[in-house]
C-alpha angles and dihedrals in degrees: 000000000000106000101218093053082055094054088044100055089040079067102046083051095047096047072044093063096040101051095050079044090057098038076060096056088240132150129214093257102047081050101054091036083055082051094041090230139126109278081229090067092048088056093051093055093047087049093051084242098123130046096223122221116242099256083054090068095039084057087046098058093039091049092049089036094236132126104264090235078066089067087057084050091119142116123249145128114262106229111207086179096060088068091060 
Protein backbone atom coordinates (compact mmCIF):
# COMPACT_ATOMS: atom_id res chain seq x y z
CA UNK A 1 0.00 0.00 0.00
CA UNK A 2 1.01 3.45 -1.10
CA UNK A 3 2.65 5.12 2.03
CA UNK A 4 1.40 8.61 1.72
CA UNK A 5 -2.57 7.37 1.44
CA UNK A 6 -1.66 5.59 4.80
CA UNK A 7 -0.51 8.60 6.34
CA UNK A 8 -3.44 10.29 4.99
CA UNK A 9 -5.78 8.39 6.15
CA UNK A 10 -3.70 8.13 9.75
CA UNK A 11 -4.65 11.70 9.75
CA UNK A 12 -8.66 11.54 8.63
CA UNK A 13 -8.88 8.84 11.60
CA UNK A 14 -7.03 10.90 14.06
CA UNK A 15 -9.23 14.59 13.30
CA UNK A 16 -11.76 11.73 13.49
CA UNK A 17 -10.86 10.92 17.32
CA UNK A 18 -10.56 14.20 18.35
CA UNK A 19 -13.54 15.51 17.14
CA UNK A 20 -15.82 12.67 18.71
CA UNK A 21 -13.25 13.50 21.94
CA UNK A 22 -14.36 17.18 21.84
CA UNK A 23 -18.38 16.59 20.97
CA UNK A 24 -17.83 14.57 24.66
CA UNK A 25 -16.62 17.23 26.34
CA UNK A 26 -13.39 15.17 26.96
CA UNK A 27 -9.91 16.18 27.38
CA UNK A 28 -7.05 14.55 26.39
CA UNK A 29 -6.36 13.44 29.59
CA UNK A 30 -9.82 12.07 30.77
CA UNK A 31 -9.56 10.28 27.34
CA UNK A 32 -6.47 8.71 27.65
CA UNK A 33 -7.16 7.97 31.68
CA UNK A 34 -10.85 6.04 30.17
CA UNK A 35 -7.98 4.02 27.63
CA UNK A 36 -5.77 3.63 30.06
CA UNK A 37 -2.89 5.12 27.73
CA UNK A 38 -0.21 7.93 27.83
CA UNK A 39 -1.88 11.25 26.90
CA UNK A 40 1.03 11.45 24.63
CA UNK A 41 -0.18 8.75 22.81
CA UNK A 42 -3.62 10.29 22.64
CA UNK A 43 -2.19 13.04 21.25
CA UNK A 44 -0.28 10.94 18.56
CA UNK A 45 -3.24 9.43 17.38
CA UNK A 46 -5.08 12.63 17.22
CA UNK A 47 -1.88 14.12 15.24
CA UNK A 48 -1.85 10.92 12.46
CA UNK A 49 1.25 10.27 13.78
CA UNK A 50 0.57 6.39 14.97
CA UNK A 51 -0.90 3.78 13.29
CA UNK A 52 -3.13 2.47 16.43
CA UNK A 53 -3.61 -1.75 17.34
CA UNK A 54 -6.90 -3.01 17.16
CA UNK A 55 -7.62 -3.20 20.67
CA UNK A 56 -6.58 0.50 20.61
CA UNK A 57 -9.71 1.31 18.55
CA UNK A 58 -11.89 -0.96 20.32
CA UNK A 59 -10.61 1.38 23.98
CA UNK A 60 -11.26 4.49 21.92
CA UNK A 61 -14.80 3.86 21.10
CA UNK A 62 -15.60 2.46 24.67
CA UNK A 63 -14.07 5.25 26.15
CA UNK A 64 -16.18 7.89 23.75
CA UNK A 65 -19.14 5.55 23.93
CA UNK A 66 -19.46 5.20 20.18
CA UNK A 67 -19.56 2.12 17.92
CA UNK A 68 -15.85 1.72 16.70
CA UNK A 69 -17.07 1.82 12.95
CA UNK A 70 -17.95 5.64 14.24
CA UNK A 71 -14.03 6.35 14.60
CA UNK A 72 -13.71 5.28 10.19
CA UNK A 73 -16.79 7.94 9.80
CA UNK A 74 -14.53 10.27 7.42
CA UNK A 75 -14.34 11.53 4.15
CA UNK A 76 -11.74 10.45 1.74
CA UNK A 77 -11.12 9.11 -1.71
CA UNK A 78 -10.62 5.33 -1.81
CA UNK A 79 -7.19 4.69 -4.02
CA UNK A 80 -7.25 1.74 -5.50
CA UNK A 81 -4.14 2.58 -6.84
CA UNK A 82 -2.48 2.96 -3.70
CA UNK A 83 -2.86 -0.73 -3.20
CA UNK A 84 -0.64 -1.53 -6.62
Amino acid sequence: MNKKYKEEVLVLFGRRVAELRLDKKLSLRELAKECDLDNSKINKIEKGKINVQFYTVLELAGALKVHPKELFDFEHEWKEEAFM
